[in-house]
C-alpha positions, -999 to +999 in steps of 0.1 A: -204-261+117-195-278+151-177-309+154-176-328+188-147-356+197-146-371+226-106-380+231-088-403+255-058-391+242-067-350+228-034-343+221-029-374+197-062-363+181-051-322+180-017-334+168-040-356+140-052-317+135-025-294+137-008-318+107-035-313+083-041-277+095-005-274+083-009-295+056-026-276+034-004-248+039-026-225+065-003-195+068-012-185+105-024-203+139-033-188+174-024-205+203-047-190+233-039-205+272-028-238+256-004-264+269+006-268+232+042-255+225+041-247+185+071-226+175+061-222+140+039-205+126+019-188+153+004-161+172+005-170+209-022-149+233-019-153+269-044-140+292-020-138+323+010-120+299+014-096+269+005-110+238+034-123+219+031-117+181+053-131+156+029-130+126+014-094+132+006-091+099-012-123+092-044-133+101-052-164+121-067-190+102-066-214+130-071-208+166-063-232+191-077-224+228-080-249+261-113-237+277-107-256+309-078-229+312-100-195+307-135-192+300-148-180+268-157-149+274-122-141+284-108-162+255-126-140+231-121-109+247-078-120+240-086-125+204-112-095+191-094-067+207-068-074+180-073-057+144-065-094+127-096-113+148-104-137+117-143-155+124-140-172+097-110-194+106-113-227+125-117-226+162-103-260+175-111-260+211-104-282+244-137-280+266-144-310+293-174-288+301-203-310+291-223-277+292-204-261+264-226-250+238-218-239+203-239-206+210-214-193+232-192-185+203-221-169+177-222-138+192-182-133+178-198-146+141-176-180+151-187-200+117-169-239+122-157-248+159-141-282+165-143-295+206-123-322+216-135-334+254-111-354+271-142-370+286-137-395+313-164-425+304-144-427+276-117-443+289-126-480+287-114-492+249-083-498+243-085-487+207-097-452+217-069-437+209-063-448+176-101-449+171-105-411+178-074-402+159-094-415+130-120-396+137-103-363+146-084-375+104-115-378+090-132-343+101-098-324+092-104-344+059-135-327+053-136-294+065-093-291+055-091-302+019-055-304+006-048-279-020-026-266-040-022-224-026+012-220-050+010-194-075+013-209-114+046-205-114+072-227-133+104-222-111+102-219-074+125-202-051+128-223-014+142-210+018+152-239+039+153-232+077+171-255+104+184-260+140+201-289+131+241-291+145+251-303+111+259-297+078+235-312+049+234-306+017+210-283-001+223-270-031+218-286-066+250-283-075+269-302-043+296-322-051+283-355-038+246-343-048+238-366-015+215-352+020+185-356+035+176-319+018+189-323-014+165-356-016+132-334-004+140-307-028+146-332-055+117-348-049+092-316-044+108-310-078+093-342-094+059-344-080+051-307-081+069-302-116+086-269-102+123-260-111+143-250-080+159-212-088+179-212-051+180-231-020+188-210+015+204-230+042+204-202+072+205-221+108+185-197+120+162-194+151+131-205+134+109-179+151+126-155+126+114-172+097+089-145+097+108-124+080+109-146+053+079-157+055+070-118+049+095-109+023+096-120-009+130-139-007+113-175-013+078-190-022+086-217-002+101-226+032+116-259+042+112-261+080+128-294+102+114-286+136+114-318+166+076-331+179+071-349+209+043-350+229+058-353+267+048-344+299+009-334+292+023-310+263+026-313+229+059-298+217+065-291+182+098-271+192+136-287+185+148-313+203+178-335+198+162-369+208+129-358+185+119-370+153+116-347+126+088-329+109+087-313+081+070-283+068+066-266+034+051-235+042+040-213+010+050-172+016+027-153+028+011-121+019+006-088+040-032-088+042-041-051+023-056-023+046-092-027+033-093-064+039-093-051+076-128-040+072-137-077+067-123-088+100-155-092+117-186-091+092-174-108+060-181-097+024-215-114+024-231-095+053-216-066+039-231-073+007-263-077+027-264-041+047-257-024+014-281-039-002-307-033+026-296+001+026-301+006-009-335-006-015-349+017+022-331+047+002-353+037-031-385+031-013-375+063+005-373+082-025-400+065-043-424+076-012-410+113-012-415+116-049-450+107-051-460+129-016-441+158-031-460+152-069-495+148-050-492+182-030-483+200-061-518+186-078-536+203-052-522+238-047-544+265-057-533+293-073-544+331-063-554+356-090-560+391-078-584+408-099-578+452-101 
């Protein structure tokens, strides 16, 4: 599937993405030579530096490249040398290059690509912003449905992570029962009919909420985490003058050893070569039978008379 935007304003329609990516709780993104500054939860390649992992274990199911920054030959050549390539994820990418063809990508099995083009002749309406951020909503409405990825579990254990220079409450048994926390965990409480076991309030440096994330501490995270978009960059990293966002993130799982073996053909090809395999070894044998069973008819037999 390829989706083309054309974007005054691509980082209002990638920040439309990046929410629903997140959303509907994708576990993993790769950033790859972007001007987008996402602290949480990422992979971030660099093709002028060492790759910087802080979700080693995961694999991406969003990457996030600016082609106008490194070609894609070299953008792939980043991403596939690593054991958790994932072709099946979405490929959001930033290409001005009117040339760009989807093609490029199908020799990596690429499946769904979305290109935003900050395109110049589509500068002249005033409503293009919020005209393409409808857009860029509606094709993360069909190709990112919302659902629910929690285990059926009645009670819920929830990690809550923060910079925040202040105390709020997020225990269910404060004193005042009052705080911006203890109103989101009351409230994911009553729409997602889950009983809260035990909230974590670490102010901890969120790239550590890996660890978490890894472990099996909590089935949820609460993450506050500033977003601004300033200076050409769209910054999704703590600031004191930002607003907040925030993120429930469901735990993730290590991905099992054999999975690995899915990484660049999935299940279905495989499914195919076996098959194909299987059916030349029958015709094979089928073939070697009947040549072996029409020699035999024909072989004469010596008698040797005294």
């Amino acid at each position: 599937m390829y989706y083309l935007v054309h974007s005054r304003y691509w980082l209002s329609c990638l920040n439309v993405l990046i929410q629903s990516v997140l959303n509907n709780g994708t576990k993993c993104i790769a950033l790859v030579d972007t001007s987008v500054n996402l602290s949480f939860p990422v992979i971030d390649y660099n093709s002028k530096h060492e790759m910087v992992e802080h979700f080693s274990d995961l694999r991406p199911e969003v990457y996030i490249v600016d082609l106008d920054q490194v070609s894609v030959r070299e953008f792939m050549k980043i991403i596939t040398k690593c054991y958790n390539y994932n072709p099946e994820a979405i490929f959001i990418v930033k290409s001005t290059n009117e040339s760009f063809d989807f093609n490029e990508l199908s020799p990596w099995f690429v499946q769904t690509i979305i290109r935003i083009s900050d395109n110049l002749h589509n500068r002249s309406r005033e409503d293009d912003n919020e005209r393409n951020e409808t857009i860029c909503g509606d094709i993360s409405e069909k190709i990112l449905p919302v659902t629910n990825t929690l285990r059926n579990k009645s009670t819920l254990k929830i990690c809550h992570i923060s910079r925040v220079p202040y105390f709020m409450c997020t225990t269910l048994n404060c004193k005042d029962k009052s705080g911006l926390n203890f109103e989101i965990t009351t409230m994911l409480m009553e729409r997602l009919k889950f009983n809260v076991e035990f909230v974590v309030n670490d102010l901890i440096y969120v790239r550590k909420a890996s660890e978490l994330l890894l472990s099996d501490s909590c089935d949820l995270v609460l993450i506050e985490i500033g977003m601004s978009i300033e200076g050409g960059q769209l910054n999704f990293i703590y600031s004191v003058n930002d607003d907040y966002d925030r993120w429930v993130v469901p735990r993730a799982e290590r991905v099992p050893k054999w999975k690995y073996l899915f990484k660049v053909f999935s299940m279905e090809l495989w499914f195919i070569w076996l098959s194909f395999l299987l059916i030349v070894s029958l015709i094979w044998g089928i073939f070697d039978y009947m040549f072996s069973t029409s020699k035999s008819a024909f072989k004469t037999s010596t008698i040797k008379i005294e």
